[in-house]
C-alpha positions as CSV (number, residue, x, y, z in Angstrom):
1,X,-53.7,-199.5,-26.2
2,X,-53.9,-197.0,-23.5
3,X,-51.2,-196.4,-20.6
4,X,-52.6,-194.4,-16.9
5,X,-49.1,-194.2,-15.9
6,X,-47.5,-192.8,-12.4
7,X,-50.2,-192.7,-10.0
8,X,-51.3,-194.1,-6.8
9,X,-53.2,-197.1,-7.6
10,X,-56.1,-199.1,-5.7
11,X,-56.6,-202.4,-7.4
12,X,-59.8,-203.0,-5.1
13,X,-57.4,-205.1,-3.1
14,X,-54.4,-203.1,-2.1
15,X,-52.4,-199.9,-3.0
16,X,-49.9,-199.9,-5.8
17,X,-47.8,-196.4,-5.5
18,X,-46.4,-194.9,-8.7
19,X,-48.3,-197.7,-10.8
20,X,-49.2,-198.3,-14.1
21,X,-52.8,-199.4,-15.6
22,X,-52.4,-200.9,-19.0
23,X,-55.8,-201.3,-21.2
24,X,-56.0,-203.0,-24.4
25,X,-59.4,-202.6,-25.8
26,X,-62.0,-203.1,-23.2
27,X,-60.4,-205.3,-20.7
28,X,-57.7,-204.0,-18.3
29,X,-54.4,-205.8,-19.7
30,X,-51.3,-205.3,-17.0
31,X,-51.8,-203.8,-13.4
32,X,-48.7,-202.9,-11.4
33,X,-44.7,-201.4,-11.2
34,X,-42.3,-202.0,-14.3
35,X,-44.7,-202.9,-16.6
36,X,-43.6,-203.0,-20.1
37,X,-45.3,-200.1,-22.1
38,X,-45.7,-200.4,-26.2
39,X,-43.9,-197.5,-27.9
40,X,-47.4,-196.7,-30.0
41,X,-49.4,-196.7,-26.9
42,X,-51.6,-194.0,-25.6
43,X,-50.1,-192.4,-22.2
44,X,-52.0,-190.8,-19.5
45,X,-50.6,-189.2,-16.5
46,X,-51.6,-190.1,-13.3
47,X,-48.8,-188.3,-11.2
48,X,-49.6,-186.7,-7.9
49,X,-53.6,-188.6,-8.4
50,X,-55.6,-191.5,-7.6
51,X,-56.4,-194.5,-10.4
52,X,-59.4,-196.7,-8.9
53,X,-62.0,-199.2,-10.3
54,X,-65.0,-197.4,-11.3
55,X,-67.1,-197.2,-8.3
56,X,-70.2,-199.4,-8.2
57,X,-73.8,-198.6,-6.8
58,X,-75.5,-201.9,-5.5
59,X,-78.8,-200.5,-5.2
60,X,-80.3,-197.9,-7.7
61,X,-83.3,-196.5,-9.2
62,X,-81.2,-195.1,-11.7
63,X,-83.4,-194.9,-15.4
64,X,-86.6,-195.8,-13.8
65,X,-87.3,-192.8,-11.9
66,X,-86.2,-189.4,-13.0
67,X,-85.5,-186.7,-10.5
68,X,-87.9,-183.8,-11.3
69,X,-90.6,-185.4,-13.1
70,X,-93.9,-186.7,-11.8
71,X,-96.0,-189.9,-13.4
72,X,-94.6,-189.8,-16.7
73,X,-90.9,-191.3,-15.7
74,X,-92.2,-193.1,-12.8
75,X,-91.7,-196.4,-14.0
76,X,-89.7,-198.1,-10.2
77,X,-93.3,-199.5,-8.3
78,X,-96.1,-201.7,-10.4
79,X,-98.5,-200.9,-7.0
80,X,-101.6,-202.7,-8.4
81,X,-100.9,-205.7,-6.7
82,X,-98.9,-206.9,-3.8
83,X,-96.9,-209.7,-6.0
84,X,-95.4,-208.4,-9.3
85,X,-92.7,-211.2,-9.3
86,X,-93.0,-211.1,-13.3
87,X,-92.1,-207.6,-13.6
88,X,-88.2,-207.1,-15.2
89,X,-86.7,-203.5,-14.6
90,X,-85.4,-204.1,-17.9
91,X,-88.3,-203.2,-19.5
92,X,-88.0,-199.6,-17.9
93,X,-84.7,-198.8,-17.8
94,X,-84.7,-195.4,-20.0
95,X,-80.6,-194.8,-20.9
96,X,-81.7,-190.6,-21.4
97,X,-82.1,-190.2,-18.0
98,X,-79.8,-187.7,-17.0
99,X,-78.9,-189.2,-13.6
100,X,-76.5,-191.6,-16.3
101,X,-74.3,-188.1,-16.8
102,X,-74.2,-188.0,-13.2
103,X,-73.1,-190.8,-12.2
104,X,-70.4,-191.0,-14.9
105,X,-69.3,-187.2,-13.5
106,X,-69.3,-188.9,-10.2
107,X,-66.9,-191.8,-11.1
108,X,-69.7,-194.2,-10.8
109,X,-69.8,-197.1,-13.6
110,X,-71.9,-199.9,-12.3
111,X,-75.1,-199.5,-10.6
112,X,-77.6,-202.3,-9.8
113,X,-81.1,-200.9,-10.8
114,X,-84.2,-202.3,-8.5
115,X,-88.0,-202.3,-9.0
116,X,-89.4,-199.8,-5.8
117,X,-90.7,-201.3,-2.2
118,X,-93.8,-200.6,-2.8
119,X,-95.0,-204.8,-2.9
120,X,-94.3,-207.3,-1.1
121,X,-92.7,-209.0,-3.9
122,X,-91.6,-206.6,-6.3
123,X,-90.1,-207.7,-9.7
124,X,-86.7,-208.5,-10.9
125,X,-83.1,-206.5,-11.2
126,X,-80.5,-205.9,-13.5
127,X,-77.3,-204.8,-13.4
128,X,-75.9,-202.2,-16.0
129,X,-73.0,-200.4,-16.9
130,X,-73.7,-195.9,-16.4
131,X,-72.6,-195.3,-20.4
132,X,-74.7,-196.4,-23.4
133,X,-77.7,-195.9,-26.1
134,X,-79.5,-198.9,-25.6
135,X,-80.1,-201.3,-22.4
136,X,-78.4,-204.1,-24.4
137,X,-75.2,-201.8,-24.7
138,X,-74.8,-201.2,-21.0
139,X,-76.4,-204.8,-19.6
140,X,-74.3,-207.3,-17.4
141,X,-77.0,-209.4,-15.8
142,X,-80.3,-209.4,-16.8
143,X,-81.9,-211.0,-13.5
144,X,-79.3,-209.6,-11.1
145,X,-82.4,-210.5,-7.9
146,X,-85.8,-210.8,-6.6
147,X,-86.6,-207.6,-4.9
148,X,-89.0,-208.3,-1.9
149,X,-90.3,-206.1,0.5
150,X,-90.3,-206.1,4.4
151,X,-91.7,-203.2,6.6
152,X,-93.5,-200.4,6.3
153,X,-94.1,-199.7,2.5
154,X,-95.9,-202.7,1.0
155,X,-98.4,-202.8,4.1
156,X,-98.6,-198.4,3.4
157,X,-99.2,-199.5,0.0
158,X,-101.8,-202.4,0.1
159,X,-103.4,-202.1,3.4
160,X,-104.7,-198.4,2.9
161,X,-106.7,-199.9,-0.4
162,X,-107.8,-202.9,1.9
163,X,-105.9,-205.8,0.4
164,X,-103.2,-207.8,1.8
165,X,-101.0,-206.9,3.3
166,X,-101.9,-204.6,5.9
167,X,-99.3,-205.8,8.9
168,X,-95.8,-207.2,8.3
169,X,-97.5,-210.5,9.7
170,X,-99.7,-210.3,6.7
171,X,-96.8,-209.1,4.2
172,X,-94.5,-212.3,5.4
173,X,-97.4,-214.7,5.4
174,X,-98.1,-213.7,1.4
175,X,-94.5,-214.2,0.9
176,X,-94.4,-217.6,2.3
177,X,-97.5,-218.5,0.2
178,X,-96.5,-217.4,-2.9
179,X,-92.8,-219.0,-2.3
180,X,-94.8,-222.5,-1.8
181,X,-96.5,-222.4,-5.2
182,X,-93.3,-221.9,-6.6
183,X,-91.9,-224.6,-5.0
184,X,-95.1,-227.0,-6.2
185,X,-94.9,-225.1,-10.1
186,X,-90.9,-226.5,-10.0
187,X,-92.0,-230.1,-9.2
188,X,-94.8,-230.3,-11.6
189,X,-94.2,-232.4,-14.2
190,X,-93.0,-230.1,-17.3
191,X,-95.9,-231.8,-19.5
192,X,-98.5,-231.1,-17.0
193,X,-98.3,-227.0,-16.4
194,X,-99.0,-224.2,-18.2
195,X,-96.1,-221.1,-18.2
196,X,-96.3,-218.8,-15.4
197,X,-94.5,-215.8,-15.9
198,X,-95.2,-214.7,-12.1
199,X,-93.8,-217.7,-10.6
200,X,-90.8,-218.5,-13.2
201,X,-88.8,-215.8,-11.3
202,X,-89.4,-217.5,-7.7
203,X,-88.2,-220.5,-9.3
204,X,-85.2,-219.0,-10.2
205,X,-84.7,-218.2,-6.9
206,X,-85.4,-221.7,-5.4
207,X,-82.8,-223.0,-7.9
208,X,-80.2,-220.5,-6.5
209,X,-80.0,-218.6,-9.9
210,X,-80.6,-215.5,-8.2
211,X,-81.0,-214.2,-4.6
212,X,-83.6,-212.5,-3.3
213,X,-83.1,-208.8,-2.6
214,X,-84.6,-207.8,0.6
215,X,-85.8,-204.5,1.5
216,X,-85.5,-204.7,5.0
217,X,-84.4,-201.7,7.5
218,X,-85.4,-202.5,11.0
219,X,-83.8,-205.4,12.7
220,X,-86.8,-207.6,13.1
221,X,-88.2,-206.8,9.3
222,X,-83.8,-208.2,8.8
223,X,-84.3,-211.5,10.9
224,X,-87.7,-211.8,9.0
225,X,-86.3,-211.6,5.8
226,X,-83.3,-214.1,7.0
227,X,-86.1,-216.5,8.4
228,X,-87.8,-216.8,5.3
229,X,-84.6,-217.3,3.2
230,X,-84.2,-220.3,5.6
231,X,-87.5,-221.7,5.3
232,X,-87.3,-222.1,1.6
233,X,-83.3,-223.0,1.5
234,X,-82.4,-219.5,-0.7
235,X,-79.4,-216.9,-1.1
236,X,-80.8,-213.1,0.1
237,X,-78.5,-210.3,0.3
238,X,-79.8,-207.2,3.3
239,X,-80.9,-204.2,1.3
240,X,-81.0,-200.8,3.3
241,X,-79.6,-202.7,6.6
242,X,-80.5,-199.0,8.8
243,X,-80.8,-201.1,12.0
244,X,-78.2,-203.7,11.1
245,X,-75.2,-203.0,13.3
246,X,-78.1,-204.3,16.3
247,X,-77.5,-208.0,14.9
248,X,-74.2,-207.4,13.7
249,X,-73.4,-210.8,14.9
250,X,-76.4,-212.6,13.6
251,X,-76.0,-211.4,10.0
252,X,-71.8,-212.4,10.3
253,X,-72.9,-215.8,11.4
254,X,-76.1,-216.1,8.3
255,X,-73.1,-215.3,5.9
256,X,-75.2,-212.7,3.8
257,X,-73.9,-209.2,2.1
258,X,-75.8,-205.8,3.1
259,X,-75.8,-202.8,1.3
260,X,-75.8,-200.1,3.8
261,X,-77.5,-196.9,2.6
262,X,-79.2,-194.3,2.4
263,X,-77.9,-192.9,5.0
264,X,-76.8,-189.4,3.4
265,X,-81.3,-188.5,4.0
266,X,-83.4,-187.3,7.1
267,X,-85.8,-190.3,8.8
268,X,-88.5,-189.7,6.8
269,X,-90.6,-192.4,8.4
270,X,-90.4,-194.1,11.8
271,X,-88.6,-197.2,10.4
272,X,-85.2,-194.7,10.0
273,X,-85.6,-193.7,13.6
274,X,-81.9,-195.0,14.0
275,X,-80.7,-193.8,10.9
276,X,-76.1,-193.7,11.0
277,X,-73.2,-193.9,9.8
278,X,-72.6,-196.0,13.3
279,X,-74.4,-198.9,10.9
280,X,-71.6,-199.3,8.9
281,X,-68.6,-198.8,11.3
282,X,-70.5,-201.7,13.5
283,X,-71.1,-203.9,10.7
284,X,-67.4,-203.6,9.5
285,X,-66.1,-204.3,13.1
286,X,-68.4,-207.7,13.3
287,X,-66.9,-208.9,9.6
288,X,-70.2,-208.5,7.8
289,X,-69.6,-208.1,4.0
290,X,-71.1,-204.9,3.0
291,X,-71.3,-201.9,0.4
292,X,-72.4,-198.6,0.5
293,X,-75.7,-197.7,-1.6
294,X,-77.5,-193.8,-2.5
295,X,-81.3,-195.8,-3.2
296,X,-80.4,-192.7,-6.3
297,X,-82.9,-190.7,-6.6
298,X,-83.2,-191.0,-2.9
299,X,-79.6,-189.7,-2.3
300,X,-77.9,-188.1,-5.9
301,X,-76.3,-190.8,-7.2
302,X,-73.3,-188.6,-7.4
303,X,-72.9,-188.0,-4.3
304,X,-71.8,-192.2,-3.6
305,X,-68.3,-191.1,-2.9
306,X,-69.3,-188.7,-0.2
307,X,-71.1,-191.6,1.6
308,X,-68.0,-193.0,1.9
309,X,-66.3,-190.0,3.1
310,X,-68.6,-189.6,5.7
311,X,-68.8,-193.1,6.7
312,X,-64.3,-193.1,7.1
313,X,-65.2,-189.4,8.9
314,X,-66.9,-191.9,11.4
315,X,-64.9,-194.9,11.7
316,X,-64.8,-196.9,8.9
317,X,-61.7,-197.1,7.4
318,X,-59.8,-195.7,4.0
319,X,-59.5,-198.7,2.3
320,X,-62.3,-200.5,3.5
321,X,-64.5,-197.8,2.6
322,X,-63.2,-197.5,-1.0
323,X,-63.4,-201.1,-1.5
324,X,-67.1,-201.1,-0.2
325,X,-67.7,-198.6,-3.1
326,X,-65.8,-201.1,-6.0
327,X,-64.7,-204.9,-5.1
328,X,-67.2,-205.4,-1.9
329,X,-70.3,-203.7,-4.3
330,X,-69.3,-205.9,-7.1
331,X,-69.5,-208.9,-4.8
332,X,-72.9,-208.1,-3.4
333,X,-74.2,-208.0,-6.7
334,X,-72.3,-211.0,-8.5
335,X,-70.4,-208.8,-10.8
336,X,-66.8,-209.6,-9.3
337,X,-65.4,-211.7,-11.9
338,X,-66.1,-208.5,-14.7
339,X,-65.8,-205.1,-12.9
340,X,-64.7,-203.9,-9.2
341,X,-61.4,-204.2,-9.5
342,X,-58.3,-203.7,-11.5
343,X,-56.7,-207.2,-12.4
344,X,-55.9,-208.0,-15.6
345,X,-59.1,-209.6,-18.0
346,X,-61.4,-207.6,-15.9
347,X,-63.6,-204.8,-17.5
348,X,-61.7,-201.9,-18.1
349,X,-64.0,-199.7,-15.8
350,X,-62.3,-197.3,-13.6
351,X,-61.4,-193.5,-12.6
352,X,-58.7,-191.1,-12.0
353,X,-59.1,-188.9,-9.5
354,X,-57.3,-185.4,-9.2
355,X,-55.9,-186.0,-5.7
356,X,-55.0,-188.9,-4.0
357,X,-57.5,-189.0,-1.7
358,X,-61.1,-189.6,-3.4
359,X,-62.7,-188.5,0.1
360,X,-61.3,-185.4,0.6
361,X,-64.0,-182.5,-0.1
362,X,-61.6,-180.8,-2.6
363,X,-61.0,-184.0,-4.8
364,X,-63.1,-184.3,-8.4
365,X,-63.0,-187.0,-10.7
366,X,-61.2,-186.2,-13.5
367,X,-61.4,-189.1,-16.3
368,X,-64.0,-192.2,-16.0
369,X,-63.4,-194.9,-18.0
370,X,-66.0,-197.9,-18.7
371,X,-64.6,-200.6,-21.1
372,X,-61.8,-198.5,-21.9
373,X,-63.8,-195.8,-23.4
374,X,-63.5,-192.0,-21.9
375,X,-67.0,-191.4,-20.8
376,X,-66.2,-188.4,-19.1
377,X,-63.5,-186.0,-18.6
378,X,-63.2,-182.7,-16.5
379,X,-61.4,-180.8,-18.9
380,X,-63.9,-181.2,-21.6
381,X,-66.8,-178.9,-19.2
């Protein structure tokens, strides 16, 4: 068993001061003051420092598109086709890539791995842990979403080889149709259809097994996006969200989760033109569940702390923005009952910081934990 003994504590849902984290194997066995500590356990102090869960990113690239490299890693967009429902990240998450030491440097444990934006509907996610040899060793869900596309980049994509879809009208309208044969390959009689591999993940979708994922950063590709998921009766979560705090009251009142990000990058095409941290602060003020992504490699992945820095430098607040980074991440991605938090029989994923404050620009993570292994220490550099 393993002790983290004396330091400030955030569960996910509130502070603990002078706390102590028990873990027995790989789940997280006693969170709290005066617990009882076995004499042949392992201590760690966390006096004067900061004990959180491991942080979660919601919305990654992470193993399917190396920084640095050209064609040969870029495995995130199957472009040859506007629907590539049947594509599984899975199949191209590569564990080598070094953004994994990254992200374990930067305290980050979780991420959520997407196929790119470059389709209208763009293949299936998976969520992993950052620490592992295989994809097996680090999975937690398998089909995690349905990544679809609103906006510029699948009409960029597709209308320049002069295919659909070449207007957003064009990219919705595929959507739709593709959603309807889904919806007519589910109520076929089992005897009577052949196996479609490109509409089996739709279906999981209409059955509510999985939300879709939707790319969507200007407000009227969002109230697209929401329309559709009304039309066809099916759970989406906001991905990107740049122009979200101009419906902040619409998306409170749909009931869906954003992850907000990446805002820590230039507008690099006109659909950023109101890039901000303001996005967050709004959306937090209005009640809208939300997390804060990098898109890595699009921001570092480990540079997901400082997004939240700078989004409590402008508003959002301490605890909030630390919980958008662990509980609130877990959440969007349907992880909650496993990792974001620190409760006892949850994954025994977290980080000690070596000040209290993880947002300060001074403060490095010193120890990450994922199921109660050290994955990285500062001392050992």
């Amino acid at each position: 068993m393993l002790a983290i003994v004396g330091g400030k504590i955030f569960t996910g849902r509130h502070i603990i001061e002078e706390g102590t984290v028990l873990i027995n194997g790989d789940k997280i066995a006693a969170v709290g003051n005066n617990i009882t500590i076995p004499s042949d356990c392992r201590r760690i102090s966390a006096r004067g420092k900061l004990v959180t869960p491991g942080l979660i990113d919601a919305h990654t690239h992470l193993g399917v598109m190396q920084e640095g490299v050209n064609w040969q890693e870029a495995d995130i967009n199957e472009a040859t086709e506007p629907v590539t429902s049947q594509v599984r990240v899975i199949d191209a998450i590569n564990p080598k890539d070094p953004g994994f030491q990254d992200a374990v440097r930067g305290g980050v444990t979780c991420v959520q791995v997407l196929p790119g934006s470059s389709n209208v509907i763009c293949g299936v996610g998976s969520v992993i842990k950052t620490h592992g040899r295989v994809v097996e060793e680090m999975l937690i869900c398998e089909h995690s979403g349905l990544k679809v596309a609103f906006g510029e980049n699948p009409k960029r994509e597709h209308g320049q080889n002069k295919r659909l879809p070449s207007t957003r009208m064009g990219a919705a309208a595929l959507l739709r149709q593709t959603m309807a044969k889904a919806q007519d390959y589910l109520n076929k009689d089992a005897e009577k259809k052949e196996r479609n591999l490109q509409l089996e993940p739709i279906v999981r979708v209409l059955q509510k097994k999985m939300p879709l994922r939707a790319h969507a950063h200007r407000s009227d590709d969002i109230m697209t996006a929401l329309r559709i998921a009304r039309e066809f009766q099916v759970d989406i979560t906001i991905e990107h969200c740049t122009e979200g705090h101009e419906i902040a009251d619409i998306l409170k009142q749909a009931g869906v989760s954003v992850a907000v990000g990446p805002t820590l990058t230039s507008r690099s095409k006109f659909e950023l033109a109101n890039l901000g941290w303001h996005t967050v602060r709004e959306l937090d003020k209005a009640g809208v569940p939300l997390c804060l992504i990098t898109d890595h490699p699009v921001i570092p992945i480990g540079y997901l702390s400082l997004c939240g820095a700078l989004a409590v430098r402008e508003g959002l607040g301490w605890e909030t923005a630390l919980a958008a980074l662990t509980i609130n991440a877990a959440r969007h991605i349907g992880i909650a009952d496993r990792t974001g938090s620190l409760e006892p029989g949850r994954d025994a994923d977290l980080v000690i910081w070596d000040h209290e404050d993880p947002f300060h620009y001074k403060t490095k993570v010193e120890k990450t934990f994922i199921n109660g292994k050290e994955v990285y220490a500062a001392q050992s550099e």
